[in-house]
TORLO-100914 format. One record per residue (C-alpha): x, y, z; residue in one letter. Coordinates in steps of 0.2 Angstrom, whole numbers. Layout:
N
@X = X Y = Y Z = Z code = A
...
//
This chain:
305
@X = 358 Y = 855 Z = -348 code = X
@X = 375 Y = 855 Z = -358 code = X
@X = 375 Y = 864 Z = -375 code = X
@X = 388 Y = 857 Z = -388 code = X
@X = 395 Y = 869 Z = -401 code = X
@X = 381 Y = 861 Z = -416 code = X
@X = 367 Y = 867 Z = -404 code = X
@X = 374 Y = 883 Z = -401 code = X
@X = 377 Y = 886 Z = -418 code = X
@X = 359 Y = 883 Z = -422 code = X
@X = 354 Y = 896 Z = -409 code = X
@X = 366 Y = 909 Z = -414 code = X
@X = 361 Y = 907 Z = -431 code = X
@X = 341 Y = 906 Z = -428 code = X
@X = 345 Y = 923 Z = -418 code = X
@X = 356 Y = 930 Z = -433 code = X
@X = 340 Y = 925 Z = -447 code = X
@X = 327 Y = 932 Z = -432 code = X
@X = 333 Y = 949 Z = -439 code = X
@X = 329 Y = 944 Z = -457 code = X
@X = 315 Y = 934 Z = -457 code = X
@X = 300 Y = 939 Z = -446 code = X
@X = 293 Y = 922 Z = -437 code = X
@X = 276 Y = 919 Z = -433 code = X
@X = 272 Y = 905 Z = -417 code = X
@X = 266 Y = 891 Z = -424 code = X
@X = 249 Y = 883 Z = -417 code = X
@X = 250 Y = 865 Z = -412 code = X
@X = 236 Y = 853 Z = -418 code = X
@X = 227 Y = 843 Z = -406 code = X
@X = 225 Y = 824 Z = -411 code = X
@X = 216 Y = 809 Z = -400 code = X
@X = 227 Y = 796 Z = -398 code = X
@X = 212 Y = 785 Z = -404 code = X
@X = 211 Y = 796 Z = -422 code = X
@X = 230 Y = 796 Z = -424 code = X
@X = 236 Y = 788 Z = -440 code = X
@X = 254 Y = 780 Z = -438 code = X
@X = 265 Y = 766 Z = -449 code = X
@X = 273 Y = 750 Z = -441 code = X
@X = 289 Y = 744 Z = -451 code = X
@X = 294 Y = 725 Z = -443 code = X
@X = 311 Y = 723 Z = -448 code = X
@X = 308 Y = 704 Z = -445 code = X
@X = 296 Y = 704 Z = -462 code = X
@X = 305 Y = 716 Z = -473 code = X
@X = 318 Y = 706 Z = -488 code = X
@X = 324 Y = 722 Z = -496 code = X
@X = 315 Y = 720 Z = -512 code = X
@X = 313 Y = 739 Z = -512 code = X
@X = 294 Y = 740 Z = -517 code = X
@X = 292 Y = 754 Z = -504 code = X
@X = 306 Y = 764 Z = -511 code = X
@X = 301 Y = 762 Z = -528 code = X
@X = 282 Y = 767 Z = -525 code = X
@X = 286 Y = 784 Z = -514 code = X
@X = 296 Y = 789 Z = -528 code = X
@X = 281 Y = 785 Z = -541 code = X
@X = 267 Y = 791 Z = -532 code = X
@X = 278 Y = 807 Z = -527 code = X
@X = 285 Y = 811 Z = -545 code = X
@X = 302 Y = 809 Z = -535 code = X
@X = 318 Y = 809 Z = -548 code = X
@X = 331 Y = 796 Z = -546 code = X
@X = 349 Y = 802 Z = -541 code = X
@X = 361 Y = 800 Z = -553 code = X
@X = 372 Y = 811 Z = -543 code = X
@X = 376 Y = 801 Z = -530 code = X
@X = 371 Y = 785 Z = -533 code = X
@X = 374 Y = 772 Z = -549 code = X
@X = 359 Y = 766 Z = -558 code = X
@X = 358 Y = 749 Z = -565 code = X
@X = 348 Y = 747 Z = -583 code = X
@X = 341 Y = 728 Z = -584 code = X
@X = 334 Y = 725 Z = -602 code = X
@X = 318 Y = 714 Z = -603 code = X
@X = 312 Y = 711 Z = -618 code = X
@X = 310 Y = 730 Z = -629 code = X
@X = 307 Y = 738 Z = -609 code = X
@X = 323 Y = 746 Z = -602 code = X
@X = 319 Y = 749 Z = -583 code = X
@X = 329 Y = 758 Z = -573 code = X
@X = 333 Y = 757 Z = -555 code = X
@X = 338 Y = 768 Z = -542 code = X
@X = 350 Y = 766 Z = -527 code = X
@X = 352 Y = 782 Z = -516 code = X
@X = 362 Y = 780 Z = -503 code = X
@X = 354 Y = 791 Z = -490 code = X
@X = 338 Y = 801 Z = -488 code = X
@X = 338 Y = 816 Z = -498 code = X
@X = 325 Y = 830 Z = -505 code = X
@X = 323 Y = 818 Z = -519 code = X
@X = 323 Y = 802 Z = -507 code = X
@X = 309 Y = 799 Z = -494 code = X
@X = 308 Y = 782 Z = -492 code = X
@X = 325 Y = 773 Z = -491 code = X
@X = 330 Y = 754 Z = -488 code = X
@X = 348 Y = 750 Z = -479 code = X
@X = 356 Y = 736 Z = -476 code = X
@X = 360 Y = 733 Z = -458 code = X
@X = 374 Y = 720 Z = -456 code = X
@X = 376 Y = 715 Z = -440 code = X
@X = 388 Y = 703 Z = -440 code = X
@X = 397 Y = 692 Z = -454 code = X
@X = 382 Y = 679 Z = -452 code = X
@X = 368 Y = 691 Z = -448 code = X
@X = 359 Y = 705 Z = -457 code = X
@X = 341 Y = 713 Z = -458 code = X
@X = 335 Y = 729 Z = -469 code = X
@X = 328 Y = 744 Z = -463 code = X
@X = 318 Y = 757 Z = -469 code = X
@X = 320 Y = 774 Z = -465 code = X
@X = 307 Y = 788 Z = -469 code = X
@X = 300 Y = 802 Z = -459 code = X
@X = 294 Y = 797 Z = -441 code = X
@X = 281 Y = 809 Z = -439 code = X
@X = 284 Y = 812 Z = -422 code = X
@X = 270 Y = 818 Z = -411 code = X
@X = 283 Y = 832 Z = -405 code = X
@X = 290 Y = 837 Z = -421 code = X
@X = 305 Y = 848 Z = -419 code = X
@X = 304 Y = 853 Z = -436 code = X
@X = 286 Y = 862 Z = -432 code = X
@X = 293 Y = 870 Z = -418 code = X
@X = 304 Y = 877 Z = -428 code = X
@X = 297 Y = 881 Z = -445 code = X
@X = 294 Y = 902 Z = -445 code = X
@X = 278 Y = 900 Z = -460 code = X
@X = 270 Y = 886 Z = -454 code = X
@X = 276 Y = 876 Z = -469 code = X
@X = 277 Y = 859 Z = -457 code = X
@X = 261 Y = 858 Z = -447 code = X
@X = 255 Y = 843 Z = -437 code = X
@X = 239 Y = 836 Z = -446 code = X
@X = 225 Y = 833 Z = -433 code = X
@X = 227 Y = 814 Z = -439 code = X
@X = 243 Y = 815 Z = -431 code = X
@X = 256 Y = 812 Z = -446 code = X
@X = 268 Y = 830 Z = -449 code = X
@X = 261 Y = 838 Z = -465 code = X
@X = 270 Y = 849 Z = -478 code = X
@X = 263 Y = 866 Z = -487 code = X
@X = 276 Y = 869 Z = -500 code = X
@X = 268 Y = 884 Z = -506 code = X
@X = 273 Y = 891 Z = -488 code = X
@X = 291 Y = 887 Z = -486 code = X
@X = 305 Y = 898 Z = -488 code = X
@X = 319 Y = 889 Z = -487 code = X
@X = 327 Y = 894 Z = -471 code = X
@X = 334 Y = 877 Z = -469 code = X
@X = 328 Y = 875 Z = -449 code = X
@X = 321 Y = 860 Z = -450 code = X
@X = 334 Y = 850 Z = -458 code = X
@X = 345 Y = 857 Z = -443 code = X
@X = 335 Y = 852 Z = -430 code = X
@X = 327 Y = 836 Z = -435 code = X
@X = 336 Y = 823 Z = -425 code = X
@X = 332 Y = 810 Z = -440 code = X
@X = 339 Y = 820 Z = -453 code = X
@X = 325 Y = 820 Z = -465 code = X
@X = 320 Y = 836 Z = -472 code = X
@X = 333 Y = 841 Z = -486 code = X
@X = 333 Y = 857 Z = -496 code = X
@X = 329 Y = 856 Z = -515 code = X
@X = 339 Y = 872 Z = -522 code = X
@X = 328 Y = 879 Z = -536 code = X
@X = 339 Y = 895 Z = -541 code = X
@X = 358 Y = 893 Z = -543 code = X
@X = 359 Y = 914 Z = -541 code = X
@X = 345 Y = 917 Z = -528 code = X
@X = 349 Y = 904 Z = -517 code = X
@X = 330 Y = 899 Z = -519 code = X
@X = 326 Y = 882 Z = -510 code = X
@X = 311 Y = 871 Z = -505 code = X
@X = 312 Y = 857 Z = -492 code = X
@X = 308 Y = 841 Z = -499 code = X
@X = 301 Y = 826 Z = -485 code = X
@X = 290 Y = 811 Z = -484 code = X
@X = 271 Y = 820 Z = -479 code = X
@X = 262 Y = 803 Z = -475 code = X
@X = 253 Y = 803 Z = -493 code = X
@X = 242 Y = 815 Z = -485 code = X
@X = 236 Y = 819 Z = -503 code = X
@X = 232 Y = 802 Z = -503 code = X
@X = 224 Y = 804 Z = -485 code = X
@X = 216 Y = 820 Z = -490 code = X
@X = 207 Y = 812 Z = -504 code = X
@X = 200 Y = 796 Z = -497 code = X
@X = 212 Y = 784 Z = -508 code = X
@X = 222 Y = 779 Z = -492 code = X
@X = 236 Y = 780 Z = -483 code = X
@X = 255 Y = 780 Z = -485 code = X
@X = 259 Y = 771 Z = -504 code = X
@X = 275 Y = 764 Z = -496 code = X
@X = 265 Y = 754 Z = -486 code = X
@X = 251 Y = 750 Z = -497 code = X
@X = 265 Y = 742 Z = -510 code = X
@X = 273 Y = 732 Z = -498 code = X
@X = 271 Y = 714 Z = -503 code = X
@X = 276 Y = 703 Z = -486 code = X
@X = 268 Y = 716 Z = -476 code = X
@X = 283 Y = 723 Z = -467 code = X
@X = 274 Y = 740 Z = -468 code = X
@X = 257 Y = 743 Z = -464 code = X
@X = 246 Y = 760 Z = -460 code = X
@X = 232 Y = 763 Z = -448 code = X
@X = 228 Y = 768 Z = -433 code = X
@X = 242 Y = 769 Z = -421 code = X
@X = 233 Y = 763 Z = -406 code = X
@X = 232 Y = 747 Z = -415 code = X
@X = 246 Y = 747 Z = -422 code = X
@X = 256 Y = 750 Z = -408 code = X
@X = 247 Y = 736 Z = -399 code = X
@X = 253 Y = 724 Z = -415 code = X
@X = 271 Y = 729 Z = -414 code = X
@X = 270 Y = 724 Z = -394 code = X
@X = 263 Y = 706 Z = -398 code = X
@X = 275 Y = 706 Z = -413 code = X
@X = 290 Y = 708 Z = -401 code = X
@X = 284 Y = 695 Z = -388 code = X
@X = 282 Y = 684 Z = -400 code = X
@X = 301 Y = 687 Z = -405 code = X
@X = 308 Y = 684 Z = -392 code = X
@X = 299 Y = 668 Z = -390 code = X
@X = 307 Y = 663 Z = -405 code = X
@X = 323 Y = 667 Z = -398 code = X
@X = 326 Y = 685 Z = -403 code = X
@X = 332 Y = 691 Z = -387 code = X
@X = 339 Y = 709 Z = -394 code = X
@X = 323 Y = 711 Z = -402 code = X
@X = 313 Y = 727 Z = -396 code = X
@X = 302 Y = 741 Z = -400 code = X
@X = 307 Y = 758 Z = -407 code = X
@X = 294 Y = 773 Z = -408 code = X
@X = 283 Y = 773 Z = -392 code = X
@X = 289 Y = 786 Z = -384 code = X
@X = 303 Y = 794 Z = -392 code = X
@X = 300 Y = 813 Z = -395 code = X
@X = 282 Y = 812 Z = -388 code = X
@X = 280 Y = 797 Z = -398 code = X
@X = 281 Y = 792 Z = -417 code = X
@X = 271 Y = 793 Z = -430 code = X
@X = 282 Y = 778 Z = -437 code = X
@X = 286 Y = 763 Z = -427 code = X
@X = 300 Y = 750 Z = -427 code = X
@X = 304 Y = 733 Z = -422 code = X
@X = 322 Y = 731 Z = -422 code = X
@X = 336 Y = 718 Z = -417 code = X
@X = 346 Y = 727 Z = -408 code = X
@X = 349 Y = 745 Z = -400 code = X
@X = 344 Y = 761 Z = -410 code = X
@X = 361 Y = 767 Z = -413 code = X
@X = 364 Y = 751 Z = -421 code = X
@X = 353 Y = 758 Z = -435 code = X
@X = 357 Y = 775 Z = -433 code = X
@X = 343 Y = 780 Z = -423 code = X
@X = 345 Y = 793 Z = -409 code = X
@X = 339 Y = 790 Z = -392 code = X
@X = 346 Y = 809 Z = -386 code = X
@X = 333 Y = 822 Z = -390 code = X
@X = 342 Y = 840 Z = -384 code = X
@X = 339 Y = 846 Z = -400 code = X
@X = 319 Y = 848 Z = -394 code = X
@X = 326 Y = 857 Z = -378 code = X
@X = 336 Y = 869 Z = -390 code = X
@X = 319 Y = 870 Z = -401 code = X
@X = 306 Y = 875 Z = -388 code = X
@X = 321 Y = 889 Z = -383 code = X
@X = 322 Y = 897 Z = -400 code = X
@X = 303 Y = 896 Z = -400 code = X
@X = 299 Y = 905 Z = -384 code = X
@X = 314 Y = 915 Z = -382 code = X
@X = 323 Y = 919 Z = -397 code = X
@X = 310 Y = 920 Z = -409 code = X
@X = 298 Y = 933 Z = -398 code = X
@X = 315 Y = 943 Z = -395 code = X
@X = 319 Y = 942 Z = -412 code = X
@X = 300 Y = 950 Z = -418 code = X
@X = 305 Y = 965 Z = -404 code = X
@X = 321 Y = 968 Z = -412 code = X
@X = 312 Y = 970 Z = -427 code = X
@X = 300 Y = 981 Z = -420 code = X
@X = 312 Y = 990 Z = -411 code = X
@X = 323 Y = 992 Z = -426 code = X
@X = 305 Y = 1000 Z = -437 code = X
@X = 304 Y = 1011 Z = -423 code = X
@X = 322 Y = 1016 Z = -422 code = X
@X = 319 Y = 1020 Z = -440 code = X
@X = 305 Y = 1030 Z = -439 code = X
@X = 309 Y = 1041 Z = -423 code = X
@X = 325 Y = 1045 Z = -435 code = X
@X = 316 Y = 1051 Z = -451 code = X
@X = 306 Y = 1063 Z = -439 code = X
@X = 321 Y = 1069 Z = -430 code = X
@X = 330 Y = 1072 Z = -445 code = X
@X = 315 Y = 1080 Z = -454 code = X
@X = 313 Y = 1091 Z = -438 code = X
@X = 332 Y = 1098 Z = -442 code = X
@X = 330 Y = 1100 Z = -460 code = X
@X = 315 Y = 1110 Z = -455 code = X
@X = 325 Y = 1122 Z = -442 code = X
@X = 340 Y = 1123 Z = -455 code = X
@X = 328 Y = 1131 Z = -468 code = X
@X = 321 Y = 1144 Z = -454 code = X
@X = 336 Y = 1146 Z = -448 code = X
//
């Protein structure tokens, strides 16, 4: 397997933080393919009206980003509303809506959020067990466990986890990231809000099995039409995704990878450098320890002496 200077870097730096931060092995959660929750987003269906965009950052208490993006004012009446346009995913953007312009003629949208992938790199690598697998399948978020280290949002291959820095002089930081609602989930009011806003129904929840079953028909019927580029993003990719896709056209069109190394490099860090980094630490306690009582051992022969 060829390692480029990026995924070096992350394993030189994991090693470098192993000797700071003690990490733990985190425990993978076990989920039926039956019971697994997933989301379809059909490309096909979806006119950019924003609705998903707009309810993950209600639901969610998500501010709007005036840093990087302009926000337009419309008046209505004695109601100013204003709207948001991020331009990419952030800490304070989990759900966002592109346009995908293919050609002067031909365009679709596309919505990007987290794909919950059944083999999420970002668990593999978080050292607190901040990002945990739910046993419904979707990758939820303890924010109360996160340290910042910033290891998941250099290894996703999605790029969707983005540190919120909290203190300018600490350097104190959470990761903000779609969760799947699961305080929705958790609490019997439903799935993603994203999806339940949606009003043509180019997002919907549920189980994946059926889902996933949907989508295939979906596409089919596609093609049918004449869609020949159409296709399916999301079965198998990274063990499979929590989030599926039908798209028109190939993944790198949208900016979606199909070259997953960075789980290779993951599962490394996990069993090799992580282990040899809690040993170092041992080793370094140790070290300490056999010094004070050598050292206490000469200051007692000094004072006999």
């Amino acid at each position: 397997m060829e390692v480029n200077r990026r995924d070096f870097l992350k394993l030189s730096g994991a090693a470098l933080a192993s000797g700071v931060v003690a990490p733990s092995l985190v425990s993978k959660a076990q989920f039926s393919p039956e019971d697994r929750l997933g989301i379809l987003y059909d490309s096909s269906k979806c006119v950019g009206c924003r609705a998903c965009q707009e309810a993950c950052k209600r639901w969610n208490d998500l501010p709007a980003e005036t840093d990087n993006a302009p926000r337009l004012a419309a008046e209505e009446g004695n109601v100013s509303r204003l709207y948001d346009a991020p331009r990419d995913l952030s800490s304070d953007t989990w759900t966002l809506i592109k346009l995908n312009k293919r050609s002067e003629t031909e365009w679709h949208f596309m919505n990007y959020q987290c794909m919950h992938c059944a083999d999420a790199v970002c668990v593999t690598v978080c050292p607190t067990g901040a990002l945990y697998k739910d046993e419904r399948g979707f990758t939820a978020y303890d924010e109360s466990k996160c340290i910042g280290c910033g290891y998941c949002t250099q290894f996703c291959p999605y790029g969707v986890p983005h540190l919120r820095g909290e203190d300018v002089l600490t350097g104190e930081a959470k990761v903000g990231k779609c969760t799947f609602c699961q305080d929705r989930v958790y609490s019997g009011l439903g799935g993603p809000y994203c999806a339940t806003s949606c009003p043509v129904g180019a997002l919907e929840w549920g189980s994946r099995a059926e889902l996933l079953q949907q989508a295939k028909e979906r596409v089919e019927y596609l093609k049918g039409e004449g869609f020949a580029s159409v296709r399916l993003y999301g079965e198998h990719e990274a063990g499979g995704l929590g989030r599926l896709s039908i798209l028109f056209g190939e993944p790198g069109e949208y900016g979606l990878p199909v070259d997953f190394t960075s789980l290779t490099v993951a599962r490394a860090w996990q069993s090799v450098i992580q282990p040899l980094g809690a040993i170092a630490i041992a080793g370094s306690t140790l070290g300490a320890l056999v010094a004070f009582f050598i050292s206490r051992r000469y200051i007692h022969m000094e004072e006999v002496d």
